[in-house]
N, C-alpha and C positions, 0 to 999 in steps of 0.2 A: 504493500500500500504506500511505503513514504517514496519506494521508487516511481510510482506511478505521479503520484503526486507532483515531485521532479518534473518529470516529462511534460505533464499539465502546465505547469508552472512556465517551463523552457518556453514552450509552444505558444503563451497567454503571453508572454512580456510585454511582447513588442506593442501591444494595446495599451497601455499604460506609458506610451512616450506622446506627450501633447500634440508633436509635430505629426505622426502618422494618424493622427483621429480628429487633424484640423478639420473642419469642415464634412467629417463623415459620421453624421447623426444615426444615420443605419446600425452603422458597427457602433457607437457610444451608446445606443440602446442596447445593443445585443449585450455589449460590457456589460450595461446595467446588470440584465436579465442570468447573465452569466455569475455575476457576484452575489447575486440574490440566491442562485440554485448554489452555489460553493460554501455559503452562509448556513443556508438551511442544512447542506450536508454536513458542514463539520460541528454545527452544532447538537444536530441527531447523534453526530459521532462522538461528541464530547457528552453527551447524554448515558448516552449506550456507556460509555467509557467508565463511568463512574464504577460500574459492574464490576471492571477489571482493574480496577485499581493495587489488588494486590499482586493480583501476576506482575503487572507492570512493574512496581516496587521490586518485586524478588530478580526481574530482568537486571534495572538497575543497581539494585544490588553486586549483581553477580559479574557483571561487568566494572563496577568498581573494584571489588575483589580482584578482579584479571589483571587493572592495572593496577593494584597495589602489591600483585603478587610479582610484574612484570620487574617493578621498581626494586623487589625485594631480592631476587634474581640478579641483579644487575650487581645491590649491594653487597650482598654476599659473594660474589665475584670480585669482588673489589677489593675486601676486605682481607678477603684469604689470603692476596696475593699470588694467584694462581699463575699457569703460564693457560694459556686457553686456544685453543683453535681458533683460526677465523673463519669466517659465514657459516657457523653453527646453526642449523637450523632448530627452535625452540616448537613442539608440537604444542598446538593450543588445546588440545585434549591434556596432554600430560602439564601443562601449565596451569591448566585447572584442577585440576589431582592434587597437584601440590599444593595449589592452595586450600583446597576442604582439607586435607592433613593437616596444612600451618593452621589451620582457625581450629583443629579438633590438637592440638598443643597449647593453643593460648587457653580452648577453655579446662583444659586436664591442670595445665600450670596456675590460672588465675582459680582453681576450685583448690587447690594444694593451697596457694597462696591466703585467701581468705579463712581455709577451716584448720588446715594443719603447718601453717608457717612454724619452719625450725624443728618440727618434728620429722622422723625418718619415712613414713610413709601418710597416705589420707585414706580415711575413714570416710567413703562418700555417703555412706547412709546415714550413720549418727553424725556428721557433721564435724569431726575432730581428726586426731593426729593420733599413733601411735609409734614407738620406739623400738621396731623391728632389730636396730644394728646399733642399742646401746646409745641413741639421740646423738649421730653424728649427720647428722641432716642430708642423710641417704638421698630423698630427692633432689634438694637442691645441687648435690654433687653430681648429681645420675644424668640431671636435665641440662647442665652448664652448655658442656658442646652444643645439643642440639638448638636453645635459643638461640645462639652463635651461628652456627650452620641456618636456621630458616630467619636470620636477621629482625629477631626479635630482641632488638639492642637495647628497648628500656627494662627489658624484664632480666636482662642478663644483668647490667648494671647491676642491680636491687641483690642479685643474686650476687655478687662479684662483693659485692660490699659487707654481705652476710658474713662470708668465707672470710674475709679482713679482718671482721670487727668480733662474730659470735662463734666460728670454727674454734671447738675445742677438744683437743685429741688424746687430751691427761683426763681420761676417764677411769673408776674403777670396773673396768667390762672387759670381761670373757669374748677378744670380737674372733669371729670366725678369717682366718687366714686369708684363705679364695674370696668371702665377700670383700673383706675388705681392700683387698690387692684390685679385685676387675672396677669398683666402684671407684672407691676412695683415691688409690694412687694412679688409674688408671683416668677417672675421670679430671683430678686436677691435671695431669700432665699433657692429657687431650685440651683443656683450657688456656693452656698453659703455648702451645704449640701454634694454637689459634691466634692466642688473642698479644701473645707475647709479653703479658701482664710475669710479672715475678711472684706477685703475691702467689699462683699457683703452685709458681713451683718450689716454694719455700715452704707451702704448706702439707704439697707431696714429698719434699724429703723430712717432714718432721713425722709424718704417716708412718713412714717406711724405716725410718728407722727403729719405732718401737714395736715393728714386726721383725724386722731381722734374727731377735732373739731365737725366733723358732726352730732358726734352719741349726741350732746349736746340737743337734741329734750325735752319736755316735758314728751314724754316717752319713750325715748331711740332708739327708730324708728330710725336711721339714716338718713341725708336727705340726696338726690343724688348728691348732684353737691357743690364742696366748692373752696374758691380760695387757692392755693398751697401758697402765701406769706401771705395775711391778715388773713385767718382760715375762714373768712364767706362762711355760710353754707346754700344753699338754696335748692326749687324742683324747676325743670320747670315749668313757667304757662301752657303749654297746658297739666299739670296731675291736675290742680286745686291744687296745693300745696301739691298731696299725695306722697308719698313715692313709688316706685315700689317695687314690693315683689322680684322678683333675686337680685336686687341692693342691697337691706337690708337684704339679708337673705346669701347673697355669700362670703361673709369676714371671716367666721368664721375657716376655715379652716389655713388661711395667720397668721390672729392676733393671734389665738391656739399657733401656730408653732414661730411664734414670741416671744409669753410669753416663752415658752418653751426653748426657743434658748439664750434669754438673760438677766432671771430668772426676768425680770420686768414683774409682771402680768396685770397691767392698761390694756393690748390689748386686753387680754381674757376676763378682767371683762366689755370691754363695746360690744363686739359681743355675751357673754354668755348673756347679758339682754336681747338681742331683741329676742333668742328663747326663756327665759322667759315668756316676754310677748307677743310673737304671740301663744305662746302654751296655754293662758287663753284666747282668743278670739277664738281659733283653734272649725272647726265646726265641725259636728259627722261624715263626712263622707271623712274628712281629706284635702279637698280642700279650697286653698283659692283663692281669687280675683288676679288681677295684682297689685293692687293698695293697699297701708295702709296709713291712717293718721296719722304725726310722733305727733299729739299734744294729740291721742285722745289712737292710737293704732288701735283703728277703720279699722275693713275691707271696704273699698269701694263698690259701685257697679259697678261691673265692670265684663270681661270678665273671666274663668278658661281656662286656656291652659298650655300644655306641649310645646311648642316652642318658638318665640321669647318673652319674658318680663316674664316669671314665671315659675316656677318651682318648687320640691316638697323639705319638709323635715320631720321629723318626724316619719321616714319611714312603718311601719307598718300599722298606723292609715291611711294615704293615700292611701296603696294600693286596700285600697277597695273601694276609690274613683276612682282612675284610670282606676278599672276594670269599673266601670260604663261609662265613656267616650268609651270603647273599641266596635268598630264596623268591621263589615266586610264586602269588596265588592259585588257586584255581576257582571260579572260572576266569578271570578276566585279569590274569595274569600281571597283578600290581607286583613290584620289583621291592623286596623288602627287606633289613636288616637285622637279623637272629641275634637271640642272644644265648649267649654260650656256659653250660654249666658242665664243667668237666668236659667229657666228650662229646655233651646230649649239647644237640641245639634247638632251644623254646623259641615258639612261633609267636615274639610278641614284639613289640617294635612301639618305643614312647616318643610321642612329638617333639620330645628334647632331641630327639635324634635325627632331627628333620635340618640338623646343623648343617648334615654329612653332604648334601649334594652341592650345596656351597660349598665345604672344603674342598671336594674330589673335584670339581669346577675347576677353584682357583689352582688346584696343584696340579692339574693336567695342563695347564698352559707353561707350565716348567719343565713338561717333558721335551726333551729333544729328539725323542723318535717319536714321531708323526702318528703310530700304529698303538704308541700307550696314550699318549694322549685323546685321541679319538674313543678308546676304551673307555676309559674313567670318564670322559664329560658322559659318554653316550649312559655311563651307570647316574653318573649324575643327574641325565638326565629324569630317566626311567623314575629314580626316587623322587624326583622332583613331584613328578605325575601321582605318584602314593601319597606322600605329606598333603599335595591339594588336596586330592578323593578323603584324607582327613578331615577336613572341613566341608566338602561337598555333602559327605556321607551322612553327616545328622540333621535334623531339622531347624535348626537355629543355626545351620551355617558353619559352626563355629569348633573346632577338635577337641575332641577328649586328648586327657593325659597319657592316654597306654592305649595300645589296640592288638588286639590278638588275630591270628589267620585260622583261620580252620578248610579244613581242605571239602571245597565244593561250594563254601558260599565266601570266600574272599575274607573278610575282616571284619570286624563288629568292635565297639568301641569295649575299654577297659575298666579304665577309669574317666570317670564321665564330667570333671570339673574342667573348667578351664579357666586360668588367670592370663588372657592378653599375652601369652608367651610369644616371643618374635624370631625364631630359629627359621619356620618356615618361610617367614616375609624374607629372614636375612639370605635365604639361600636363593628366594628369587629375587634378589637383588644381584647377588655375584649374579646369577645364571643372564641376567638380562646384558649387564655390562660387557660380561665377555662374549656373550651370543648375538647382542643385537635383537632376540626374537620378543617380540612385544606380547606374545601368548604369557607370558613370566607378568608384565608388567598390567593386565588382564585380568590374569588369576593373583593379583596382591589388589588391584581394586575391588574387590568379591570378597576379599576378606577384609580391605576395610571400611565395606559398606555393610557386611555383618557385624562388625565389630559397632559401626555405627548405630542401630538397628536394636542389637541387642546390650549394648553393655554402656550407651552413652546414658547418663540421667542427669538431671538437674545440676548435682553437686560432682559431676569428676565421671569419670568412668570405674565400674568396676568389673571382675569376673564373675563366672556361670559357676555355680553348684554341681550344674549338670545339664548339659548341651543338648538334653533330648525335651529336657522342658521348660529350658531357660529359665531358673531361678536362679536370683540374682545374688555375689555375696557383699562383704562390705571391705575390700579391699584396694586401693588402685594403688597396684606395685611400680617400685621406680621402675623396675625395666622397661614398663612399659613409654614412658616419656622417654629413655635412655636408648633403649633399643627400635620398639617396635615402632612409633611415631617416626622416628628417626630411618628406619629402612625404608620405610612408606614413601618417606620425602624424599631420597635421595633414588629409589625407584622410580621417580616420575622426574627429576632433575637432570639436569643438564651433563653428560659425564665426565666433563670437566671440573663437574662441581665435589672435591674429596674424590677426587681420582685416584683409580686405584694403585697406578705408577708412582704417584706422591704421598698414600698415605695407608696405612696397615692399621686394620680394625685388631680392637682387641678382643678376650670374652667376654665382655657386656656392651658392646660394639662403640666406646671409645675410638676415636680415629686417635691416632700416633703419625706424625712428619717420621716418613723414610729418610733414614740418616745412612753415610756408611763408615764402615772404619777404614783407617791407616792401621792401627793398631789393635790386636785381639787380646784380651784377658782370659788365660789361659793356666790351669792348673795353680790357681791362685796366686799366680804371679802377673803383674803388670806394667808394662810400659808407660805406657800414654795411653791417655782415653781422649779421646777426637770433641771440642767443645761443639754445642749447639748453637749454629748461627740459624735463626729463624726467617733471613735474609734471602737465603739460598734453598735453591732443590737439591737436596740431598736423598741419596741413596741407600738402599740395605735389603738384604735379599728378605723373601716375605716370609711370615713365620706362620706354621699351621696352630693357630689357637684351640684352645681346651673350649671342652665347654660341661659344666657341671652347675644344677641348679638346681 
């Protein structure tokens, strides 16, 4: 209609110049008669119109949103200091993706901000905060990058000045190792990389150092669990005193990047011992247990799994254990990961392991024969297509925690809760970047417009009970601001934006600046450690992260 109008308009002008209607009372009547019928239509139509006033509004809207997201894109580009392709082409489908992400951030962070400001996680149903990680303001550290990354600069400030003024790490608390390593030191140092602020990274090596005490084991094994003010270091009684293998094996990447950043290598020399010595106890077919003895080194007996409590490293030697766990349904042959007890392998497979096709993604483009790599993405792929049918498969869209195979009807859910976990979004993230195929970036809009659907409410978003009836519970985990918001956004982004050539996620998908060395720390001797210039693109080969939650 406004193009027609146009035309009309074009066509009518020249009626409206005094000189051509001198003396032509014919056509200044027809004017007349002309602006009398264009009066009466647009005022039927501003009539009628009133009807659609709110369509109209939500139009408006959402074209404002387009340029504000336009501008926000730009900024963030800017900010980074990125190097960027030129005539990037920006899909206006995917520019709007990002932006319902960015606005479903501002309201998870402004409902954190309002009911649980300084506490570790929000309580969206009763309206409050609770202390998951010992009140070290787990969100606010969790969310840092990602307001950074979708150029939410006044809510990072706020946050930035928290960490300044109310970060306090002399707590008497029991913290968990892994949490506090992928969140805490993981998230300031990703802060920190970004925003080039020091306060970060003064605050991550005061973190980190009253973890170090753990790694003080017999032989280097780290224990799990130490108090943040006395340094004592213990494991849970119900692991019989072993070490879990994510917990001990996930730091490596935080403490690397630490040595790195502030030329002290102590962090690297006590995460480079435990690949040390797990790699002399390491078995021929690349798998280990849950479990390690920190006094012995000692694999446990215990269960092999890709999802909650273990994970791989060493990447090579493994993958021809993993291909052993690999089974397929029947009938409709979904590609799936066993888990292994003794010699029996259980047909059960947890969303936490839905890491895996993003790993084998990213480490098949490191192959240099043509013939493994093509292998592992095409495995990649394959699970990629299973973690979806997770979420396809229930009624709310939305995964259970565990899923079992039975042979002749394919999978059935396990455990039936679901808290906004972001392993599957992260793996169609890698999968889309090094693929290009937009099927990936398709199926992560499907899940978060379930996500939308089911879990957004008034005060924050929370998780499901149980995905087959959608009741709702009262939790909204940092991960979720930290991670799953955060792959959403960067899945509909521009790929220059945290490019994967310039920056290495970690286990709670913290981005890290790829640095690389001159100098290696090695059997706990060290040369020189290479400073952090934030100026420059630097290098460092990628590292396969843990993932345990």
């Amino acid at each position: 209609m406004a193009r027609s109008r146009l035309v009309i308009g074009h066509g009518i002008w020249k009626y409206f110049n005094s000189a051509y209607n001198l003396g032509r009372t014919m056509r200044l009547a027809l004017l007349f008669i002309l602006f009398i019928s264009v009066s009466m239509v647009v005022w039927d139509r501003q009539t009628r119109g009133r009807d659609h006033e709110f369509e109209v509004s939500k139009l408006n809207k959402q074209v404002l949103r387009l340029q504000l997201m336009l501008g926000d894109v730009k900024s963030v580009k800017e900010d980074l200091t990125m190097r960027t392709l030129k005539n990037v082409k920006e899909d206006p489908v995917d520019a709007q993706r990002m932006q319902r992400v960015k606005e479903a951030m501002v309201h998870a962070w402004s409902s954190y901000e309002k009911y649980a400001w300084g506490k570790d996680e929000l309580q969206p149903q009763t309206k409050d905060g609770v202390d998951s990680f010992g009140g070290l303001g787990a969100t606010i550290i969790d969310a840092l990058d990602t307001l950074y990354i979708m150029g939410l600069h006044k809510q990072f400030k706020k946050a930035r000045e928290w960490v300044a003024t109310s970060l306090d790490f002399n707590k008497d608390y029991n913290a968990s190792m892994f949490e506090t390593t992928i969140r805490m030191v993981g998230g300031l140092l990703s802060s920190y990389d970004l925003s080039g602020d020091k306060i970060f990274l003064e605050k991550a090596k005061d973190i980190a150092d009253r973890l170090l005490p753990a790694w003080d084991s017999p032989s280097g094994i780290p224990y799990n669990i130490i108090n943040l003010r006395h340094g004592n270091a213990h494991n849970p009684t119900w692991t019989g005193g072993d070490s879990n293998l994510a917990e001990s094996g996930t730091e490596h990447l935080e403490f690397i990047a630490l040595s790195q950043r502030t030329g002290d290598p102590k962090y690297q020399q006590k995460v480079e011992k435990v690949i040390s010595v797990l790699n002399k106890n390491y078995s021929a077919d690349g798998l280990l247990p849950l479990y390690i003895n920190p006094e012995t080194a000692e694999p446990s007996y215990s269960t092999i799994t890709f999802g909650g409590g273990g994970d791989r490293d060493m990447w090579e030697k493994s993958m021809n254990g993993l291909v052993s766990l690999i089974k397929k349904s029947t009938p409709s042959s979904f590609t799936y990961i066993c888990e292994k007890s003794g010699s029996f392998l259980i047909d059960k497979m947890d969303e936490l392991a839905c890491f895996a096709p993003g790993m084998l993604a990213l480490g098949s483009s490191g192959y240099n024969d043509p013939a493994h790599a093509k292998k592992f993405l095409s495995l990649a792929e394959e699970l990629a297509w299973t973690c979806y049918n997770f979420y396809e498969s229930t009624p709310t869209k939305l995964a259970g925690e565990t899923y079992v195979f039975n042979s002749g009807s394919d999978m059935s859910v396990g455990t039936s809760s679901n808290i906004l976990r972001p392993e599957t979004v992260e793996s169609l993230f890698y999968l889309w970047r090094l693929t290009g195929n937009k099927t990936y970036q398709d199926w992560g809009w499907n899940i978060f417009e379930a996500i939308e659907k089911n879990s957004r409410i008034e005060t924050g978003y929370v998780g499901l009970k149980d995905v087959n009836t959608g009741v709702k519970d009262n939790k909204m985990q940092s991960f979720f601001l930290a991670e799953t918001l955060k792959y959403l956004y960067l899945l509909f982004s521009p790929t220059t934006v945290i490019s994967l050539d310039e920056w290495v996620f970690n286990t709670e998908a913290h981005p890290l600046k790829i640095v690389p060395w001159k100098d290696q720390v090695t059997r706990g001797r060290s040369n020189s450690v290479q400073q952090h210039n934030p100026a420059v693109t630097l290098r460092q080969g990628r590292l396969v992260r843990m993932k345990h939650k």
